[in-house]
ROGU-815905 format. One line per 4 residues: number of its first residue (from 0); for each residue x, y, z of C-alpha. Coordinates in steps of 0.05 Angstrom, whole numbers, plus 32768, in hexadecimal, padded with zeros to 4 digits. Each point is the difference from the previous one (the first is absolute). Layout:
<marmars>
NUM	X Y Z  ...
</marmars>
This chain:
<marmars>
0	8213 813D 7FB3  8014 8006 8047  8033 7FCD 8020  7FD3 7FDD 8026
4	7FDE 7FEB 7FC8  8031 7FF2 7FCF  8000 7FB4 7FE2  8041 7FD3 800F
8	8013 7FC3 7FDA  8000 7FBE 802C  8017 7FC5 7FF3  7FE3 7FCD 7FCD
12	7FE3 7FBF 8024  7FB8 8001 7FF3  7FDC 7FCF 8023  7FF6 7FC3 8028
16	7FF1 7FB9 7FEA  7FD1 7FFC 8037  7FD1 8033 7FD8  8008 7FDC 7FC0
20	7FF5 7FBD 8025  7FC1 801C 8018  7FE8 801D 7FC4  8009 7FBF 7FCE
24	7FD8 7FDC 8048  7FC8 8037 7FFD  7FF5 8008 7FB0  7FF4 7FAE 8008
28	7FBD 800A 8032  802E 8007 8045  7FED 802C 802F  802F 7FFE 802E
32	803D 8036 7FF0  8031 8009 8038  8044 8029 8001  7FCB 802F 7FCF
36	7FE7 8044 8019  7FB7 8008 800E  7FF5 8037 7FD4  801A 7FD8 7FC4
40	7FE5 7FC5 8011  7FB9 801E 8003  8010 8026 7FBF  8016 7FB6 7FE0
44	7FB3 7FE7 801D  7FE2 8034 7FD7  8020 7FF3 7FC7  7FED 7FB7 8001
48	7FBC 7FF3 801F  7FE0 804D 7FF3  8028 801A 7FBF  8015 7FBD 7FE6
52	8037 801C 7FE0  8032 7FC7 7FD5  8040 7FFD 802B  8023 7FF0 7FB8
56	7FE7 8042 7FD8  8045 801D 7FDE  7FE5 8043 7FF9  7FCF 8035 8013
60	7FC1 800D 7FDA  7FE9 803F 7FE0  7FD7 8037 802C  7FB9 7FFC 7FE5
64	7FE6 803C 801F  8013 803D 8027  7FD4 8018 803B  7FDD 803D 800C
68	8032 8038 8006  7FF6 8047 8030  802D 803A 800C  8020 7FDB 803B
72	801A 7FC5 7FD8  8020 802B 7FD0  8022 8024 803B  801C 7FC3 801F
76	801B 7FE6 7FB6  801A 803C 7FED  8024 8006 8046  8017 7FAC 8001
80	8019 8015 7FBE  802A 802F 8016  8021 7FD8 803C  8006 7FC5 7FD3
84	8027 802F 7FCF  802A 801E 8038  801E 7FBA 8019  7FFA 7FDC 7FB5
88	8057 8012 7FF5  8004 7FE4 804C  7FDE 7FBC 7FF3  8016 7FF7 7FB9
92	804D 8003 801D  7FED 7FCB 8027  7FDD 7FDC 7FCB  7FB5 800C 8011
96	7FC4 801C 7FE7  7FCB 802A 8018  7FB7 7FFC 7FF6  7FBE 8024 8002
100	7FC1 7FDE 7FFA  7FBF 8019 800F  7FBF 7FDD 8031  7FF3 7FC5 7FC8
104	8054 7FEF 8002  8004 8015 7FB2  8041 8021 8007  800B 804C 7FDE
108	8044 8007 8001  8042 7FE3 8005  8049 801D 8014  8043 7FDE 800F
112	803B 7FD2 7FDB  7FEE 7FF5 7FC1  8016 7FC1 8002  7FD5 7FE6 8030
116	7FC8 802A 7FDF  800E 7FCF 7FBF  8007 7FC5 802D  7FB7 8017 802A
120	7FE7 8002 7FB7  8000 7FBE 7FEF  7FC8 7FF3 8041  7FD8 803A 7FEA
124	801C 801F 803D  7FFC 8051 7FD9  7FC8 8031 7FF4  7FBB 7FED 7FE5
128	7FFF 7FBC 802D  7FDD 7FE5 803C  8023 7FED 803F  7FC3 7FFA 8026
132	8003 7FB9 8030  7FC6 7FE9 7FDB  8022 8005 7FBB  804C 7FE7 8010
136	7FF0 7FEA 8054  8038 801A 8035  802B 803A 7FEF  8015 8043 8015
140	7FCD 802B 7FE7  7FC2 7FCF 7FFB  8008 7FE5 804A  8013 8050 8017
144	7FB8 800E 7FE6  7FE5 7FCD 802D  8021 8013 8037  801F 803F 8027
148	804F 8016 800A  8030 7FE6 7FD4  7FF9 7FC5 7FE9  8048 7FD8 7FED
152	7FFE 7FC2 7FCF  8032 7FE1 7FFD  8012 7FBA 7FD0  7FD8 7FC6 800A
156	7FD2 8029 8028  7FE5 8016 7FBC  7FCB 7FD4 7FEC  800F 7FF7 7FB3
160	803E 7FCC 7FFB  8013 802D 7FC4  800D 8039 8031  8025 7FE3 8033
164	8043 8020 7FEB  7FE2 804B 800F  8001 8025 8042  7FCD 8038 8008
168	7FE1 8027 802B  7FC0 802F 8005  7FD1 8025 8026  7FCA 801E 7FEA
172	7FE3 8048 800B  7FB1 800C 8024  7FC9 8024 7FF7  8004 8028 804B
176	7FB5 7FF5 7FFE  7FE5 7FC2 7FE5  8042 7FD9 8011  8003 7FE6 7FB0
180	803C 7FFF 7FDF  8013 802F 7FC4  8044 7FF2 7FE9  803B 7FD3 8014
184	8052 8008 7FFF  8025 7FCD 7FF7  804C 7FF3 7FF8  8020 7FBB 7FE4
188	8042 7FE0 7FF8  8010 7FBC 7FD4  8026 7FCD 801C  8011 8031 803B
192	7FEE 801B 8043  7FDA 803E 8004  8028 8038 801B  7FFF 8003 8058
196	7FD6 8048 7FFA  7FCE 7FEB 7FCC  7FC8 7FFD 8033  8010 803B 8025
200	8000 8020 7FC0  7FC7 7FEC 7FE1  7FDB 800D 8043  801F 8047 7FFD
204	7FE6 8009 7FBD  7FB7 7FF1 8012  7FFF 802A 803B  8016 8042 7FDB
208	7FD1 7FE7 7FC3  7FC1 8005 8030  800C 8044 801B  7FD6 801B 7FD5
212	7FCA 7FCD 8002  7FF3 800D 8047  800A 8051 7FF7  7FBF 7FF2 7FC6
216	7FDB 7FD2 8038  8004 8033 8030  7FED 803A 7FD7  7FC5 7FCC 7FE7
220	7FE8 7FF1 8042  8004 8057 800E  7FCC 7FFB 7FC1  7FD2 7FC9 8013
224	7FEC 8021 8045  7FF5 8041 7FE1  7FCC 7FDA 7FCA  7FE9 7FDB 803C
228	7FF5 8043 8025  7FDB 8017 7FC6  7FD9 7FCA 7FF6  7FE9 8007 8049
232	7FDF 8046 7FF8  7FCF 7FE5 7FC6  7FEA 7FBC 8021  7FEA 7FE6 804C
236	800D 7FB4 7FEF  803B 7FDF 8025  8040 800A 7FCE  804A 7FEF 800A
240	803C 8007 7FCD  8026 7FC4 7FF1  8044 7FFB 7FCF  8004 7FD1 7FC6
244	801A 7FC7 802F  7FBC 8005 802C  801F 801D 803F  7FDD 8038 8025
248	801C 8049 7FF6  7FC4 802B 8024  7FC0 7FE8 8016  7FC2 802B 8025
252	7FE9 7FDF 804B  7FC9 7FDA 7FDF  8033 7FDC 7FC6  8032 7FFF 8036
256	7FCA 7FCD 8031  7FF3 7FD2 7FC8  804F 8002 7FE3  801D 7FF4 804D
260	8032 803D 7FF9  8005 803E 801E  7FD4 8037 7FE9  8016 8040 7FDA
264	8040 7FEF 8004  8022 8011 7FBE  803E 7FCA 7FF4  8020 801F 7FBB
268	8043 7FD8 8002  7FEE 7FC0 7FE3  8031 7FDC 8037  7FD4 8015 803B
272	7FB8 7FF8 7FDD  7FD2 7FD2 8025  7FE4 7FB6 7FE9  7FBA 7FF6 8015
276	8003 7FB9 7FF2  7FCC 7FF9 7FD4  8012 7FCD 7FC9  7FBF 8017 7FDB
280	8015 804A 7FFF  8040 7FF2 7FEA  7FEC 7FD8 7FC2  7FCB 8034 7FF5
284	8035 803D 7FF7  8031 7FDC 7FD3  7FC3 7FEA 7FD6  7FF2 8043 7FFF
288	8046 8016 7FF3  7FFD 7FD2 7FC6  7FBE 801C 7FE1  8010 8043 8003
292	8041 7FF8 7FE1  7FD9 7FEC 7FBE  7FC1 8030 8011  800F 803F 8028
296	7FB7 8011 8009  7FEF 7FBC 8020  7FDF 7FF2 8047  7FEF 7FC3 801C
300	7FDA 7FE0 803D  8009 7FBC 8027  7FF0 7FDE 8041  8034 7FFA 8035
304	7FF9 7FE3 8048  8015 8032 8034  801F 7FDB 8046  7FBE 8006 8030
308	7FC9 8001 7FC7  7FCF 7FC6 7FFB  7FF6 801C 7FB4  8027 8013 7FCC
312	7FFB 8048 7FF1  8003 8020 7FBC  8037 8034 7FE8  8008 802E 7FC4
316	8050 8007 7FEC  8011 803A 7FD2  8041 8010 7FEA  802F 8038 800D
320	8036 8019 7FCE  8033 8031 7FFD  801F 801B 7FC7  7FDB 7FC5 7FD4
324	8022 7FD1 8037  7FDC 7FD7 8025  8007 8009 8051  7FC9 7FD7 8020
328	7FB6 7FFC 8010  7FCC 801D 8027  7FD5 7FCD 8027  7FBD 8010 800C
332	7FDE 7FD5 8031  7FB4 7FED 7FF7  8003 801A 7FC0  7FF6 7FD9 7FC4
336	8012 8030 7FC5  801D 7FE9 7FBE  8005 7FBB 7FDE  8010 7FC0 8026
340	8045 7FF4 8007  8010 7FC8 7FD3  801F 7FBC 8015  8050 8003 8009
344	802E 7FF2 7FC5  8019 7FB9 7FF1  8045 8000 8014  803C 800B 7FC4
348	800D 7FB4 8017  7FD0 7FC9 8000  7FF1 7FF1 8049  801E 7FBC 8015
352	7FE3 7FDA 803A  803A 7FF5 8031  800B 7FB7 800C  801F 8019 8040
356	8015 803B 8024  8044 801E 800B  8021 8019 8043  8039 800A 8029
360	8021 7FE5 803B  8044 802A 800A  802A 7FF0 7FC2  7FCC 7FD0 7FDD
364	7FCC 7FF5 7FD1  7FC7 7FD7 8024  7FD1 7FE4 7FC8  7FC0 7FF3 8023
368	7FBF 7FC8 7FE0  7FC6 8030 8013  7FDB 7FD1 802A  803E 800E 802A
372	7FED 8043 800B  7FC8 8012 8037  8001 8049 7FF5  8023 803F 7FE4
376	8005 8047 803D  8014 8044 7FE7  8031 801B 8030  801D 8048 7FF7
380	8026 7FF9 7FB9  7FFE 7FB1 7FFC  7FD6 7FCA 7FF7  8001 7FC1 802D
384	7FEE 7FBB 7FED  7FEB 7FD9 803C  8017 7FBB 7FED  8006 7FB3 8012
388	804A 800B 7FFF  7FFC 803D 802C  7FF7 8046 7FF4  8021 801D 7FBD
392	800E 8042 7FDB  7FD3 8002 7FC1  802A 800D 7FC4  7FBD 802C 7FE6
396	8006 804F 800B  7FBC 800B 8014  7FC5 7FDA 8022  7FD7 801D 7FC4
400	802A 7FE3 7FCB  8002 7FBE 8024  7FB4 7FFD 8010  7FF6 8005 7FAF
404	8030 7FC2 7FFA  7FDB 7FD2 8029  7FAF 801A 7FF6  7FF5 7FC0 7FD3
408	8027 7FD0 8023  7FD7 8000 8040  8022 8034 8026  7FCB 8033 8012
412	8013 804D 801A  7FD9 8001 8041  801C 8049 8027  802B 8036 7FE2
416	803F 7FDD 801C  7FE9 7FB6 7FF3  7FFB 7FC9 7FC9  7FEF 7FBB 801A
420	8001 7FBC 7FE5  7FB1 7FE8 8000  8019 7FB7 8003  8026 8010 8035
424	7FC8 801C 8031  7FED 7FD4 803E  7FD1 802C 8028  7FD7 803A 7FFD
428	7FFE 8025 8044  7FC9 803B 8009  8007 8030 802C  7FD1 8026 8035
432	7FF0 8034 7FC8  7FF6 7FD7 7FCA  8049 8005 7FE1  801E 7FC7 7FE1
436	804C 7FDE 8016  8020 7FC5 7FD4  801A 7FC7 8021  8037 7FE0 7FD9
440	8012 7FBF 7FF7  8045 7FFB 801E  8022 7FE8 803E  7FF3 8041 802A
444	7FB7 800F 7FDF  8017 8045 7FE5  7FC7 8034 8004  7FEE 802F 7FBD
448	7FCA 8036 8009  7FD3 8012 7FCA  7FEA 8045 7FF5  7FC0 8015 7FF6
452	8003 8014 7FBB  800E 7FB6 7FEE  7FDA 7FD4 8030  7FD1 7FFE 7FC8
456	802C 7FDB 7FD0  801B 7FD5 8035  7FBB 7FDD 8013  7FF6 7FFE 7FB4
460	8049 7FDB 7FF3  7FF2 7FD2 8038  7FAF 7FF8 7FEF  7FEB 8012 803F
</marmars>
């Protein structure tokens, strides 16, 4: 391992009263954490109102089922394995282990003192086990699979009392397409600091791991224009190629109009393929990622709502593979071939109503009552929550993700970049062509347009 990587001891103090103050305040029904970091204090608000995860569970419970497995996972644990291995005589010197886990946190392998490997034991903290946040809350390797980078937990940060004497830290590695994570590293130290380069480390580690992910994605994308291409010489409906994730990889001049991006323009590496910012289309391909996964021959149809229709119009997905891997789909447009694409799948969690909403204002946690909240704007790579206490960072990734949250709690998705409150509507302004504009009830009478595609269900949320 090079020098720049290599993993120093530091020095033992592990953590701060303040943290432990704040935990014993939060696991009572506090809300209020200061002197905590955001990203652990939104990981801790998980754990309690979403996972509801017992802050005084001694150990970790067994992994009850592994996901679906391709060729790419096996690369990345075969690879993690292999750095883990190379640094295991490093981090046991300093008393550590090292850890491999895959997308559900069941860890796969262990390396390190074997000391500490008897001692991690005792919390179930070895192969065959879930560290997933919604089986043992905040930790290195659950809270590194719901977030990106590394992720360092350290003490009382850790959510289970009965783990407050590890440090750890994780990061998990992607999918270059879809985002979703495969496999985590993790290192962790009892009753000690983590070593000064462990992030830089474990950040090194995923970067070389994905090489080859994004060498397959682009050599995928090379393979889903040329089955678009052929595609295009045997039918004259509007088609466009899409990866697993949804985003656009080719699309002809008419599938190009309806999608909003530019036309025969092929974009193989998955960093620079285009979003057409259809939350319809999106859902469509990964059920259709899901359904050929268990059916190779399958093709579906569906509805979506393209930006300037009045109508939804029909499309026909069928997938592409290569190899016996699956690459993507081919979108017809006004086609309806194939079975109906069936409702999506129940999340692996049961959904939780959220009692409030999480965001951030600098270095805090704001926990916001939704009637609080007027309305949620998309804005390049973050979502905004326009708020009584001002305008806030939403701790939610996506607009998408946040729009599914709220859809029964009065919170309606009214443009591709809005969710509004209902209650919290004052006005309805129309303008000279018939398009609708929602006046807000706040101070300054903050103005939401509605698109065209949901006007509909507007008038039929307000009964008007």
């Amino acid at each position: 391992m090079r020098d720049a990587h290599r993993l120093e001891p530091t020095s033992a103090n592990l953590g701060s009263g303040t943290v432990l103050a704040a935990w014993e305040r939060f696991v009572q029904g506090e809300d209020q954490v200061p002197g905590v970091r955001p990203l652990v204090a939104m990981s801790w608000h998980r754990c309690r109102e979403q996972y509801r995860v017992d802050p005084h569970l001694t150990e970790a419970p067994v992994a009850v089922a592994a996901p679906d497995r391709t060729p790419e996972h096996d690369v990345v644990f075969a690879e993690l394995g292999f750095r883990a291995a190379s640094v295991a005589h490093e981090v046991g010197n300093l008393g550590g282990v090292v850890t491999v886990a895959d997308a559900t946190g069941r860890i796969l392998a262990e390396w390190g003192d074997q000391a500490t490997l008897a001692r991690a034991d005792d919390s179930h903290l070895a192969p065959w086990f879930c560290w997933s946040e919604c089986a043992v809350g905040t930790n290195g390797m659950g809270t590194a699979l719901e977030a990106h980078g590394p992720v360092p937990i350290r003490g009382a940060e850790h959510w289970c009392q009965a783990f407050h004497d590890w440090a750890c830290a994780g990061i998990a590695v992607r999918d270059v397409v879809t985002r979703e994570p495969i496999a985590v590293l993790n290192i962790c130290c009892w009753r000690s600091r983590l070593p000064a380069s462990a992030e830089s480390w474990l950040a090194n580690a995923v970067t070389m791991t994905q090489h080859p992910l994004k060498r397959r994605a682009r050599d995928s994308g090379a393979e889903l224009v040329a089955a678009y291409t052929r595609a295009r010489t045997r039918s004259g409906a509007a088609l466009a190629a899409v990866d697993t994730a949804g985003k656009v990889v080719i699309a002809d001049d008419m599938a190009s109009m309806i999608l909003g991006v530019p036309a025969s323009t092929p974009a193989v590496d998955p960093t620079l393929r285009w979003n057409a910012g259809l939350p319809e289309l999106i859902a469509a391909a990964r059920c259709a990622t899901r359904q050929a996964a268990h059916n190779p021959d399958w093709v579906g149809s569906t509805q979506i709502f393209a930006p300037l229709a009045d109508e939804p119009t029909s499309i026909s997905i069928r997938p592409v593979f290569s190899s016996g891997h699956l690459i993507g789909n081919l979108v017809s447009f006004g086609a309806s071939d194939g079975a109906r694409l069936p409702r999506a799948e129940g999340s692996a969690h049961p959904r939780v109503q959220p009692r409030r909403l999480v965001a951030t204002r600098g270095n805090r946690m704001v926990l916001l009552r939704l009637p609080e909240v007027l309305f949620a704007e998309s804005q390049g790579n973050d979502v905004w929550l326009s708020t009584d206490q001002g305008r806030l960072r939403a701790a939610s990734p996506t607009l998408d993700k946040l729009d599914g949250e709220l859809a029964d709690v009065g919170f309606l998705r009214v443009h591709r970049r809005y969710v509004v409150n209902l209650s919290r509507i004052r006005e309805i302004e129309r303008g000279p062509k018939g398009e609708l504009s929602l006046v807000m009830d706040d101070r300054t009478n903050e103005m939401v347009p509605v698109s065209r595609r949901n006007a509909s269900a507007v008038r039929r949320a307000l009964d008007l």
